[in-house]
N, C-alpha and C positions, 0 to 999 in steps of 0.2 A: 885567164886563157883556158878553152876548152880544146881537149882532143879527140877528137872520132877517127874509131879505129871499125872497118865495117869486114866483114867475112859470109861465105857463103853468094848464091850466086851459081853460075854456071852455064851447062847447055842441058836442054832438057826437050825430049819431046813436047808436039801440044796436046792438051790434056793431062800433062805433069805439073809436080811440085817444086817451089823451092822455098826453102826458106831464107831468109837475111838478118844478120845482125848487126847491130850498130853498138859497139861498148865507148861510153864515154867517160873522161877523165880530166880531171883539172876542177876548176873551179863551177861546180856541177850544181845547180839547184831540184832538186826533184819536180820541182812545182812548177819547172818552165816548159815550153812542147816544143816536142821532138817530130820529125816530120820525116818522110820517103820522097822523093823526088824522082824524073828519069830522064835521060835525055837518046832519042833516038839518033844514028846519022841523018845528019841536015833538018834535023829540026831544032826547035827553043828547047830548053830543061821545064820540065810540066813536074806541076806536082799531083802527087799521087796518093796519098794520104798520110793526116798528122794524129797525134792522142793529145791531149791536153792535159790542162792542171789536176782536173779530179778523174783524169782519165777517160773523159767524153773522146770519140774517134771520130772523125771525117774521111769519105773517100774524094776521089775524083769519080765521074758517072760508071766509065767505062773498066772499073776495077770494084765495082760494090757486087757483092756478095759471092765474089772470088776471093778478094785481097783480106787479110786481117793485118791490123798494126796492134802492137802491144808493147808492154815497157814490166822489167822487171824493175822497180827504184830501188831495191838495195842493191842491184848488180849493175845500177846503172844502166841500161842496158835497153835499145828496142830493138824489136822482130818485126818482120813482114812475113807472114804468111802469105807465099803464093799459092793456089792450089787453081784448077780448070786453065792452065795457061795457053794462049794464045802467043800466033807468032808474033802478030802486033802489039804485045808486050818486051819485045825484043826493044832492050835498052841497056843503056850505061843508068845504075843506080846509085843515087846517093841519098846519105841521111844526111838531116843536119838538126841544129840545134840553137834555138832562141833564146837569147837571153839577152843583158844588152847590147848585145852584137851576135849575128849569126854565122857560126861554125858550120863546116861541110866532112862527110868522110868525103876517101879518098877514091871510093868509086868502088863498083863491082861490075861486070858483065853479067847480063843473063841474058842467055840466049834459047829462043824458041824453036824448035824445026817443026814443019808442016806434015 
């Protein structure tokens, strides 16, 4: 069993920062990938970007070369650097976690204002 416990988040003008973290616990492998998700009102949950085994990252289009994901492995732990935010970033955030079954945290708000 894994647990994601996710913090940070908020409201933030556009053009602002946030960052996110995801600490996980339980039965954790370093080597599995960790991922950001988002879901806006009345749409699907889209994902947003993951890090992998040796740490390779992927974005979605519309968040590269604003968004950064990273993983602390001794502290378990990934971040989303937000930075240039947009109000169409305005989402419910989740992390989750692969391994042989995928875990979700339990969500954060960030919110953009224009």
């Amino acid at each position: 069993q894994v647990h994601l416990v996710q913090s940070g988040g908020g409201l933030v003008q556009a053009g602002g920062s946030l960052r996110l973290s995801c600490a996980a616990s339980g039965s954790i492998f370093s080597a599995n990938v960790m991922a950001w998700y988002r879901q806006a009102p009345g749409k699907q949950r889209e994902w947003v970007a993951s890090i992998g085994r040796t740490g390779g990252t992927d974005y979605v289009d519309s968040v590269k070369g604003r968004f950064t994901i990273s993983r602390d492995t001794g502290r378990n732990t990934v971040y989303l650097q937000m930075n240039s935010l947009k109000p169409e970033d305005t989402a419910a955030y989740y992390c989750s976690y692969t391994g042989a079954a995928t875990y979700w945290g339990q969500g954060t708000q960030v919110t953009v204002s224009s």
